[in-house]
C-alpha positions, 0 to 999 in steps of 0.5 A: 519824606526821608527816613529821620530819627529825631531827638528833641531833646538831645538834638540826637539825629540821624538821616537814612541808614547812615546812623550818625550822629552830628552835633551842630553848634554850641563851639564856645560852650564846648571849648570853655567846658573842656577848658575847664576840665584842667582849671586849677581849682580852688584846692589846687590853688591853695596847694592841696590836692583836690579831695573829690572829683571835679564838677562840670555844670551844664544849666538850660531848660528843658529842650535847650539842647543841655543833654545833647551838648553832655553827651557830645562833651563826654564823647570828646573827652571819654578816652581819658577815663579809661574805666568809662562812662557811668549815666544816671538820670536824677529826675522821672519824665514827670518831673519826680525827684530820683532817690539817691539811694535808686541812682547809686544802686544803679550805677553799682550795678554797672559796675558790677559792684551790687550793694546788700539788697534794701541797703540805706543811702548812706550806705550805697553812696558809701559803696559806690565811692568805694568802687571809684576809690581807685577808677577814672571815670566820667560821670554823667548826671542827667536832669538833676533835681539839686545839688544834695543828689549830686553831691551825694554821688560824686566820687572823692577821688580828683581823677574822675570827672563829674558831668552834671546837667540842670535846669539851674545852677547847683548851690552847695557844690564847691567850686563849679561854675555853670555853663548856662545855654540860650537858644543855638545861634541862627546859623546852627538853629537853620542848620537843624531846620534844614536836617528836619525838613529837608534842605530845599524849602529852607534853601529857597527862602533863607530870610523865612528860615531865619525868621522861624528859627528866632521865632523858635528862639533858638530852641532846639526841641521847638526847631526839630518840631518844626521841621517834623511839621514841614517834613510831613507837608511837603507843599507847605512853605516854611512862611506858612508855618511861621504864621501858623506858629505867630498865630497859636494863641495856647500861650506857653514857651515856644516849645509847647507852641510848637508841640500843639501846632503839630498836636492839632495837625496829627489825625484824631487817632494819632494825636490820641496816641501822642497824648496818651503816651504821657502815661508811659512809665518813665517815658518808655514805650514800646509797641505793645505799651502804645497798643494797650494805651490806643487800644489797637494793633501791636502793628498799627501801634508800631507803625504810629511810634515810627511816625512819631520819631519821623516828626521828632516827637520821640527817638529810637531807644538803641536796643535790640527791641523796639524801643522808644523815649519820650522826650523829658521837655515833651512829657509834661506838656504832654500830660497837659494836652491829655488832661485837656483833650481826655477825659479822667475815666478813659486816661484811668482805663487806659492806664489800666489797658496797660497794666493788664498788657504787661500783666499778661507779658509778665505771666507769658515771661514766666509761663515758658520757663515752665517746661515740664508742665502740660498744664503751663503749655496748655496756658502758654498756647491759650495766649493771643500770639503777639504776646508769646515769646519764642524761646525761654531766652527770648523772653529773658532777654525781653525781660532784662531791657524791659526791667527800667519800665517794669519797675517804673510801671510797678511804682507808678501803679501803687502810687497811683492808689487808684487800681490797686487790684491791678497794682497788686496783679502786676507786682505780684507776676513781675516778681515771678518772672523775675525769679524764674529767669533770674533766681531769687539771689541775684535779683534781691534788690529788685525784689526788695522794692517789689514787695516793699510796693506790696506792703504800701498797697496792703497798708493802705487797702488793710489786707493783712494776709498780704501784709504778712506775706510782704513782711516776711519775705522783706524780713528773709532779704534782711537777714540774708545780708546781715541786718538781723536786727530789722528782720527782727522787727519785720518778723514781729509785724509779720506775726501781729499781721498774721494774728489779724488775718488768721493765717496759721502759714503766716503765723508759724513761719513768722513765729519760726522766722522770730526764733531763727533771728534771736538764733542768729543775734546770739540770744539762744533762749528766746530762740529755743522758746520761739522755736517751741511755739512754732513747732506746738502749731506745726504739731497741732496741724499734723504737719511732721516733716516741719514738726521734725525740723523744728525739732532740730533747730530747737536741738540746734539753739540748745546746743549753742547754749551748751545744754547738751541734754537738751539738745540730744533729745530734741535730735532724737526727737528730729530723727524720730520724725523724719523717720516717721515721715520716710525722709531718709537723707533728712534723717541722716543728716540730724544723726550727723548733727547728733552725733556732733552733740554727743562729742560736745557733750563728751561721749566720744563712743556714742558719737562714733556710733551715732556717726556710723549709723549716719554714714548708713542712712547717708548711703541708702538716701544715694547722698554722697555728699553727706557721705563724704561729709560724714566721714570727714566727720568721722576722720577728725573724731577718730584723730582727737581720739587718737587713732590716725590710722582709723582716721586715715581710713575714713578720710580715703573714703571721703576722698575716694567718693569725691573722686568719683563724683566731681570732674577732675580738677573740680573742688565743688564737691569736696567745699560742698561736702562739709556744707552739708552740716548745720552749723561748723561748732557751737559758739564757745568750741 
């Protein structure tokens, strides 16, 4: 048997090594849709330019060939977007509707435009119109479920080109006329018969290829299957076939006929796999997801996968690992074989076979990034060898092209309700994996849905340490792109959930949490307040080195009020205890901000000695940074004092320790110097 990579649903092939793709039929479709890339619009024709950009309908069922005449459209016409081509897919494998907000979010990452993490719909399509305000580029919008989810996303601006592909047409959107398919002309339909099984049983009875071919009805998901079927029995004659097809009686559209002929062909091990791979998120699979599903080999689960795309059953994702999609229009039917064939207790247990496999991938992804620690190598070499990563890069990268699955493994496993433990496990090992190799910064929005998953499955299971947690870091991502406000809120239940577990972590850093929001929104009493209360537990407990923080974000929040009194001696008090505790750099930055206060409060002397003795502090912590910080503090004091040459002195020094310590060329430093301070000035300096 020739080596064959099928695509049922695009009608995507490609034969030996040659890798490439030929597209058969479908010349009129092509010819009337690039036509109507130039049309006059309905805008245009009333003498106005056209206010977004133009929509191009591609309507057919599933395995109609609608994606694969998409792609082979975009490919045609890509050269006139010079900003290229955006894809999205606007509905799961198994048949759930895409949020819009998901969609934007991820075609603004293509574009390297990320919006604020946890950011509304109105707010990511806003985004991404922006980004395409001045761009030309093509749009492909696969499989959408309605027209609210295109129009949502198209770009107001005519010189883009929307190409969007479903089932039917999409009622709403102005002025879009549908280019529905039927099945592919028999001339076309023989052709892909004769790609899949090989020319010469096709060529030796042209009238029964023809007949298979209308039998197929010109499906080119059902004809691939077909051909798969001859191609793996070179001895069966395609009259046989079409018998065998005429006689399954499972009813249904010719494609799930098809689909159960060659189901029920497969050896019971293999037919078991292909039916379990219904279970795959988002219909992605790769051998070690095909291995924990079967329960064999990673190898034998590889070699199966192999097969499967030889008989048109899935194609080969283009990566650098091995990767694999189940078709769109063989999902469902598929899901509908295993409900069948299988019963509901081995399906939940192997779906947890599978949450356990990427549980285990996710702590070695994470686990070798631990470098420094004998105890993570002890666990690193106490894993079985498949699921080992060989460098920290590997895993990275293991990490970044398995991020579409991970994520749908992790929404399908806590919408599932039904293992929530493992639910639970893998949300929580996916979210350090992601820090470890990515940083908590860059992965925020990934990590917003992930512990938004961990409040649903806290919610529904009452766990109120978990629901406390998840709160919390869902309120820290809130405030750090500017919704303070909702942080607020989340801070609140956080304190309420962490009340009902009688966790006094989740307590004091909700209770601290609630202070540093009214800080930043402006209301400083209750800040001081909630600070007060946070910094009573931390006291109780012993805990100084917080107690001591607190101490300064009580002097900080007085300080904005101008209650300067207040302020110096909740600094002091800052200073007494770091002092306690022996941390030195920590100590000389809160006589740097209490030095800041006295000038405010109009004590120019104690501030320059507060200041000095800051500088002292600064130099036996080895900070130069604050050093440096510091006496550019000293500098701008000694200027409104009106002695140049003293400040001159101090910013020479600054000068000189940035010197010493940056490259040439390299303004880090000096920017991060005055990032040391706390806060630049109170609110009415």
């Amino acid at each position: 048997m020739t080596d064959q990579a099928v695509d049922p649903g695009r009608v995507r092939l490609s034969q030996g090594t040659a890798a490439e793709d030929r597209f058969l039929g479908r010349a009129r479709e092509l010819k009337e849709l690039c036509a109507d890339i130039g049309r006059a619009g309905l805008d245009t024709l009333s003498g106005r330019k056209a206010p977004r950009a133009r929509v191009l309908l591609i309507a057919g069922r599933p395995g109609s060939g609608r994606t694969a005449l998409a792609e082979e459209l975009v490919r045609r016409v890509a050269d006139r977007y010079p900003d290229g081509v955006l894809r999205a897919r606007l509905t799961e494998p198994g048949g759930t509707r895409v949020p819009v907000e998901r969609a934007a979010r991820e075609l603004l990452d293509a574009l390297e435009a990320p919006a604020p993490a946890g950011a509304p719909e109105d707010e990511l399509t806003e985004a991404l119109r922006t980004a395409l305000a001045d761009r030309r580029v093509l749009l492909l919008l696969d499989d959408a479920a309605d027209a609210e989810q295109v129009d949502a996303l198209l770009p107001d601006n005519p010189d883009c080109l929307a190409v969007a592909v479903s089932s039917g047409p999409l009622t709403g959107i102005a002025d879009v006329r549908p280019c529905t398919l039927g099945g592919l002309d028999t001339k076309s339909a023989v052709e892909l018969l004769s790609r899949a099984a090989g020319p010469v049983r096709i060529t030796v009875d042209p009238r029964a290829a023809e007949g298979l071919a209308e039998q197929c009805e010109g499906e080119p998901a059902a004809l691939v299957l077909a051909g798969g079927w001859l191609a793996a029995r070179p001895k069966a004659a395609v009259a046989d076939l079409a018998k065998q097809l005429h006689a399954e009686t499972g009813g249904g559209t010719v494609i799930g006929r098809a689909l159960r002929l060659v189901h029920a062909s497969l050896p019971e091990p293999a037919a078991r796999t292909l039916r379990l791979l219904s279970l795959a998120p988002a219909g992605l699979v790769d051998p070690h997801t095909a291995s924990a599903l079967a329960g064999c080999s990673v190898d034998a689960a590889r070699a199966v996968l192999d097969d499967f795309v030889a008989h048109g059953l899935l194609h080969a994702v283009a990566s650098p690992l091995p990767q694999y999609e189940v078709p769109g229009c063989l999902h469902p039917l598929l899901r509908d074989l295993a409900e069948t064939h299988d019963r509901p207790a081995e399906l939940e247990l192997a779906r947890a076979r599978m949450l356990e496999r990427t549980v285990r991938l996710l702590q070695s992804c994470r686990v070798i990034t631990e470098t420094d620690s004998p105890r993570a190598r002890e666990r690193l070499l106490g894993m079985p060898r498949s699921l080992r990563f060989p460098s920290p890069r590997a895993a990275a990268d293991w990490l970044r092209l398995s991020r579409p699955a991970l994520l749908a493994s992790a929404r399908l496993a806590v919408a599932d309700g039904e293992l929530d433990t493992l639910a639970r496990r893998l949300v929580s090992q996916l979210v350090r994996a992601v820090v470890a190799h990515v940083g908590t910064r860059a992965a925020a929005s990934d990590l917003y849905v992930l512990h938004g998953l961990v409040l649903d499955v806290a919610e529904r299971r009452r766990l109120p340490r978990e629901r406390a947690a998840a709160l919390l870091n869902l309120g820290d991502l809130d405030a750090r792109t500017g919704r303070t406000a909702d942080a607020l809120v989340r801070y609140r239940a956080a304190l309420d959930a962490g009340r009902a577990a009688r966790d006094p972590y989740a307590i004091g850093r909700a209770t601290e949490s609630v202070g540093g929001a009214h800080l930043e929104l402006g209301d400083y009493d209750r800040a001081a307040d909630w600070f007060g209360r946070a910094l009573t537990e931390r006291l109780a407990r012993g805990e100084r080195a917080d107690a001591a923080r607190l101490y300064g974000r009580i002097g900080a929040a007085h300080t904005y009020a101008g209650r300067y009194g207040e302020a110096l001696r909740n600094w002091r008090a800052a200073v007494a205890g770091y002092r306690k505790d022996g941390d030195v750099a920590a100590q000389a930055r809160a006589l740097g901000e209490m030095a800041r206060v006295q000038e405010y409060a109009g004590r120019p002397e104690e501030s320059l000695r507060t200041c000095r003795e800051a500088v002292e502090w600064a130099v036996r912590a080895e900070d130069t940074r604050l050093q440096a910080a510091l006496h550019l503090r000293l500098a701008d004091s000694f200027e409104r004092l009106g002695d140049p040459a003293s400040a001159a002195l101090h910013r020479g020094t600054a000068e000189c320790i940035l010197d010493e310590e940056a490259p040439e060329g390299d303004p880090e430093l000096e920017r991060g110097a005055s990032a040391c301070e706390i806060r630049s000035t109170p609110a009415e300096d």
